[in-house]
N, C-alpha and C positions, 0 to 999 in steps of 0.2 A: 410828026415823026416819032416812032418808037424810042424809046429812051430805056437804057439798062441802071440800075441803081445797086449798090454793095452798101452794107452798114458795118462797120467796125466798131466794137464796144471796148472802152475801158473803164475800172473799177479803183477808185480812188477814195481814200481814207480822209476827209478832208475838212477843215474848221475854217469860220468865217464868224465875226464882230459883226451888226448891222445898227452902228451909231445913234442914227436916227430913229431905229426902231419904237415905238411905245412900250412895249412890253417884255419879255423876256429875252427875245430875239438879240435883244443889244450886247447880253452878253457872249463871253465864247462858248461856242458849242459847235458840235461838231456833226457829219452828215458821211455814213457811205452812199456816194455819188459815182453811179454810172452815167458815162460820155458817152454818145453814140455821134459816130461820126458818119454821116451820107452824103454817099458822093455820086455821080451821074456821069453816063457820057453815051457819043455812041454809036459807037464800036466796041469790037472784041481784039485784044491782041493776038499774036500769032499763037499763044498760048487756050485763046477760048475765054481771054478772062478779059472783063471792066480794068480789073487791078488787081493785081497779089495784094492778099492779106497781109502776107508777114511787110510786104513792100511798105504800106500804108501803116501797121504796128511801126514798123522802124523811123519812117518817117516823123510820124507824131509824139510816138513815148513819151520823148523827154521832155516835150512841153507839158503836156494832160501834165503825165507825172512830176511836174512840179507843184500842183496841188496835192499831192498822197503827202500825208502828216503836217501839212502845213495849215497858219491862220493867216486866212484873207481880212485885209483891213483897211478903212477907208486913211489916205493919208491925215484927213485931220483927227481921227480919233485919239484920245487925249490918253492913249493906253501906248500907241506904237511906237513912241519911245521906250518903255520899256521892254515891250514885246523883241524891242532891237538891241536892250541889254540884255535879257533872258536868254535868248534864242540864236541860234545860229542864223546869218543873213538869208540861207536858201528855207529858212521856217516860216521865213515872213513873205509873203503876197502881197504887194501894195496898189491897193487901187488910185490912183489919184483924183484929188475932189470928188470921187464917188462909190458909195456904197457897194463893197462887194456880195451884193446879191446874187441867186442863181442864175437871172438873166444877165448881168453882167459878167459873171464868171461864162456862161455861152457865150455871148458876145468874141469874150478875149479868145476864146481857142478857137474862133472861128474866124476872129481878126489872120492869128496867128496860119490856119491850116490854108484858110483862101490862099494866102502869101506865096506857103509851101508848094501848094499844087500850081500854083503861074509858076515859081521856078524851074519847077523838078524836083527830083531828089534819086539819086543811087548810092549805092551800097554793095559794094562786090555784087552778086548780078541781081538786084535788085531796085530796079529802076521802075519810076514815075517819069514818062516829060514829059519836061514844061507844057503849061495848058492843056494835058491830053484828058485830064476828067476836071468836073467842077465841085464845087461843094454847094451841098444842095440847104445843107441843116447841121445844125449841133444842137442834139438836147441832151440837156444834163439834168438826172433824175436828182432832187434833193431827200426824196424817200421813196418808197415804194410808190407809192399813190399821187407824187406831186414831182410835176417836171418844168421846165422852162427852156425854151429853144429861140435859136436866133439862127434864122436864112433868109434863104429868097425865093 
């Protein structure tokens, strides 16, 4: 069976610790990180479309951009108390027991958007329902030339 797929990208400013790293990595630094988010289904609504774009922006925004100007860290990082004096609580991303890596940072917003799309989501006339598309993938670029993606 044919299948229609849409990719929606977002552009986040975004710093991650990798504790365990050997080498540089471990300390903070920072990545713009494009999220691509793909999603499948299929059918077309009355509209012609898989999904409104802006549908899917409003849907996810707030999460992706919870990563724009924040640092992701692992909880036992021996920095993130601080990081929790310094910093306002939406600055810090905390992974628990595990390195917030690029794959793990996919992972989480794909934890996060699977969820979304089984609910639904509307928005004055902006509607997704429930289970009508799935997600197919999240890759999140950590630079131009290096990505990490988590689907099925």
């Amino acid at each position: 069976m044919a299948t229609y797929r849409v990719c929606k990208t977002f552009t986040v400013e975004s710093g991650h610790m990798l504790s365990k790293h050997p080498e540089r990595c471990k300390y903070p630094h920072g990545h713009t990180r494009t999220v691509e988010v793909v999603v499948a289904g299929d059918s077309l609504d009355e509209n012609g479309m898989l999904v409104d774009f802006k549908a899917l922006r409003l849907a996810l925004q707030e999460t992706i951009e919870r990563y724009d100007h924040a640092m992701a860290v692992n909880s036992n990082d021996p920095l993130l108390p601080t990081l929790r004096n310094l910093y306002p609580e939406d600055a810090v991303v905390v992974f628990e027991n595990a390195e917030p890596t690029t794959e793990a940072i996919a992972k989480d917003i794909f934890d996060f958007v699977e969820a979304t799309l089984a609910n639904g989501f509307a928005q004055d006339h902006y509607v997704i329902p429930p289970s009508k598309i799935r997600l197919e993938r999240i890759r999140v670029w950590e630079t131009p030339s290096s990505w990490a993606e988590y689907g099925v």
